[in-house]
Phi, psi and omega in degrees: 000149212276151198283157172183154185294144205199152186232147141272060190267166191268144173281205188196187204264165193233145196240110191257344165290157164285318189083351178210126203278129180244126171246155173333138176323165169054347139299129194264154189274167189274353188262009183264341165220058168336133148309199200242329183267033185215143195229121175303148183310144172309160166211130180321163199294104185077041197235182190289141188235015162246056158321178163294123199272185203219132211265156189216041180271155174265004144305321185289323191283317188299293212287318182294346161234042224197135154101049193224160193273159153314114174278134162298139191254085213299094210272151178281170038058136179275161182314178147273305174330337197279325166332283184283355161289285155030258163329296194293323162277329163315312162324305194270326145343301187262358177264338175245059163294157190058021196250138149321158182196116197253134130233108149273135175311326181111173184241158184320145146233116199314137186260297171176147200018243201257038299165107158235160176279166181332144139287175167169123200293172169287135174332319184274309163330292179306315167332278213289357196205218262112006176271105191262217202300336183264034175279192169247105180329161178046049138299167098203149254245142171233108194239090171285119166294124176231161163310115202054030184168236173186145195254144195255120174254086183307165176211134156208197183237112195278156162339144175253127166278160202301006188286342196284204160234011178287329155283042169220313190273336170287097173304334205273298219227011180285152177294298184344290218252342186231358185124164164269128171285174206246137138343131168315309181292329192290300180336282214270340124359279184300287184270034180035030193240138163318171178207166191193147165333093136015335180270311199291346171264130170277109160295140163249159178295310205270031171319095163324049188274121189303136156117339177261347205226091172017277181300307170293347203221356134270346170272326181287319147344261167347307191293355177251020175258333131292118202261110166303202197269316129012285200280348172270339171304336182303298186303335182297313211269336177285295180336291186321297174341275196299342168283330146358276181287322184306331175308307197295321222257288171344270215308337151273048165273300223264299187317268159044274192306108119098046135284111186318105238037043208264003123341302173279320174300309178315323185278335171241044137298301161310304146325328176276329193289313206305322188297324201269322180281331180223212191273302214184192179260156170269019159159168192297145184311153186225079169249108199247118180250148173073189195294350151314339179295000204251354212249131168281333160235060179305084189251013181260350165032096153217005174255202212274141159257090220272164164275143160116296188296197150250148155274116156271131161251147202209109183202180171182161185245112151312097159315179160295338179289349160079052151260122184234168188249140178234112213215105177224140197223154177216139216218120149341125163288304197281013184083335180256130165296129159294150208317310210255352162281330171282351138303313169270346147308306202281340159313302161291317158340292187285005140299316172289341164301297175350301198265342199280303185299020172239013180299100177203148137006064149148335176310175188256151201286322200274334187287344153293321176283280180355314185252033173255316180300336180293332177275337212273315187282287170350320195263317174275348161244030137237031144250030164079080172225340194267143159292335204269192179256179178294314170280355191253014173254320169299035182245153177282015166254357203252260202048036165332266151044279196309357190282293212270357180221042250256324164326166147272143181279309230238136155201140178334144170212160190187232173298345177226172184307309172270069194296166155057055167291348181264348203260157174300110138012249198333340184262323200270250218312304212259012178285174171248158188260124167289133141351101179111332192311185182199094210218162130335120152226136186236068203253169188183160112336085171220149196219107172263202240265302199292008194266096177282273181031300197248128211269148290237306191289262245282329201284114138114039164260132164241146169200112164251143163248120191229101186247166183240132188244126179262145193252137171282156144324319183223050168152235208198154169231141187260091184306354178240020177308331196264021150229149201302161192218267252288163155303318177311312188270025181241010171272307197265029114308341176260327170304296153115044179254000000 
């Protein structure tokens, strides 16, 4: 997905009951002849108060917390993540030393009235703690200055035991409506960190809190720009995921094909691999068939997936760990590239080759997009579309080129699509790439339908090739070889040889 400013502040979980009983025409609802000894569900401060109501007699409370089997109190194995969150706060330790250091995960976020989105903590939350898709809204991570470091506390609001009415009666945090929630003792098990009530944290004024404080919400950035060892067995494992789905998407292609919103089926054919192999997609699907390919971030996916034309698809799977893949081929509908769409497949290809081979150690990060731009200005002026020669198009002042590519080919990637959005120029664009990074190369094509530029046979041909590249000790390895790229191998993938 083409890099563009992106935040990682946290969504939030979705309340999938409804709360309000609608009864059938000519029928009365039940909540119209509620007793007296029934009370609406709580709902937050400006929130819907006409819920399902809930009976609140202490015959009702007394029959409702009473008769249930004893859960055992089981403590979990630590996560493999809690090691390396470990490390990572250590880190973060040594750079705010003698300092408070706050992260919250974040709070629920309204979807509509009482409708909330998925959650998912902040990026750094997860860094810093390993509590990935199974956190808890409103957690947070605290790093108290002690004598030689800091000591780490989680804060949440743990499981309501059944004497309360709160697994029952809470839409926001009850077992009833969202599941059973984890134990203090199950937590600090699990990620190895103390863990304490929610209530028990006290905020300071001279608090370091990531989302409020510049300096800190760049270094927890930074601090993701080399990937352990953890995080790339993450990545790997997204990547597998997402050829996964691009394979679902091969083989309902043929259904597919000159279907009315057949755009939409590709996203959520896809989408089902994600639910099933990981938490979710790591951002929305981009299935642009047809001259929608031209558009970059086409995501309203509502049009026709026709024969004759290509489809891009641009997609990736979020593990539970919330490490995602961002990956895109762009495909024949009918399995054959027409002449000149397989000229501008193969263009862009030999771009993405281009830059992935100076991919090592000690380069410079913008120098991977440089030598993508070297091919992509070649191709287009020799097929007379550039006013300029190639090379007088590359100057920083010409970039003619740049019409038909308007993107960056490379951007980081990890917990978020757009990983380290916080870190310094100098570390990011202009940095040297290191060992472990973990990044994109995407070049492209797009001549849209509307371009007098380009003759007549190219307008409203798009084509991105998009790959996730882990950089080695002596070059780079390409985590998504194992979905077809050359024109040749996505023809006999589509074929089914």
């Amino acid at each position: 997905m083409e890099d563009m400013a992106t935040s990682s502040d946290a969504t939030s979980t979705t309340d999938h009951a409804s709360g309000i009983d609608d009864a059938p025409t000519g029928e009365a609802a039940l909540d119209d002849v509620a007793p007296e000894t029934e009370t609406p569900v709580s709902a937050p401060a400006g929130g819907n108060t006409n819920r399902s109501t809930t009976p609140d007699s202490t015959r009702f409370q007394d029959y409702i917390s009473t008769g249930w089997v004893e859960q055992p109190a089981v403590l979990p194995p630590a996560r493999e993540a809690s090691g390396f969150a470990a490390e990572r706060r250590r880190l973060v330790s040594q750079a705010f030393a003698g300092q408070r250091v706050v992260v919250p995960a974040g709070d629920l976020k309204q979807r509509s009235n009482d409708t909330d989105y998925p959650f998912r903590p902040h990026s750094a939350f997860a860094h810093l703690t390993g509590w990935a898709s199974d956190s808890e809204p409103g957690a947070v991570l605290a790093l108290d200055p002690v004598d030689g470091g800091h000591s780490a506390t989680l804060y949440f609001r743990e499981r309501a035991g059944r004497d309360s009415n709160e697994f029952y009666a809470n839409p926001a945090i009850g077992e009833f409506w969202i599941g059973a929630r984890p134990s203090l003792a199950q937590v600090a098990a699990d990620l190895g960190v103390a863990t304490a009530h929610i209530d028990e944290f006290v905020a300071s004024e001279s608090d370091r809190t990531v989302g409020s404080d510049e300096e800190l919400d760049r270094f927890v950035s930074e601090l993701r720009l080399v990937k352990d060892a953890y995080e790339v067995a993450e990545l790997r494992s997204a990547v597998d995921a997402t050829r996964r789905g691009f394979d679902d998407i091969v083989a309902e292609l043929p259904r597919i094909a000159d279907q009315t919103r057949g755009e939409r089926i590709v996203e959520g054919v896809f989408y089902t691999r994600a639910r099933l192999d990981g938490n979710a997609v790591g951002y929305d699907t981009i299935a642009a068939s047809g001259p929608h390919a031209c558009i970059l971030h086409w995501t309203r996916n509502d049009g026709s997936v026709s024969t004759g034309d290509m489809i891009l698809v641009d997609a990736g799977v979020e593990v539970d760990s919330l490490y995602t893949a961002d990956i895109t081929r762009t495909l024949p509908v009918n399995g054959t590239f027409s002449p000149v769409q397989r000229r501008v497949y193969e263009a862009v290809r030999e771009a993405a080759d281009a830059a992935l081979a100076i991919v090592r150690p000690g380069i410079v990060f913008r120098d991977v997009h440089a030598e993508a731009m070297k091919v992509i200005a070649r191709y287009t002026a020799e097929w007379g579309i550039l006013p300029v020669s190639a090379e007088e198009s590359l100057e920083p002042d010409a970039q003619y080129h740049r019409r038909y590519m308007v993107h960056g080919t490379s951007h980081h990637l990890g917990l978020d699509v757009h990983d380290c959005a916080q870190a310094r120029r100098e570390m990011y664009h202009d940095g040297t790439v290191e060992e472990g990074m973990v990044f994109t190369i995407e070049p492209g094509l797009y001549f849209q339908p509307d371009d007098l530029t380009v003759p007549e046979e190219f307008r409203g041909i798009g084509v991105r090739i998009e790959d996730d590249i882990l950089v080695t000790a002596d070059g780079a390895e390409n985590l998504s070889a194992g979905i077809p790229r050359t024109a040749d191998e996505v023809e006999a993938w589509l074929s089914g040889r």
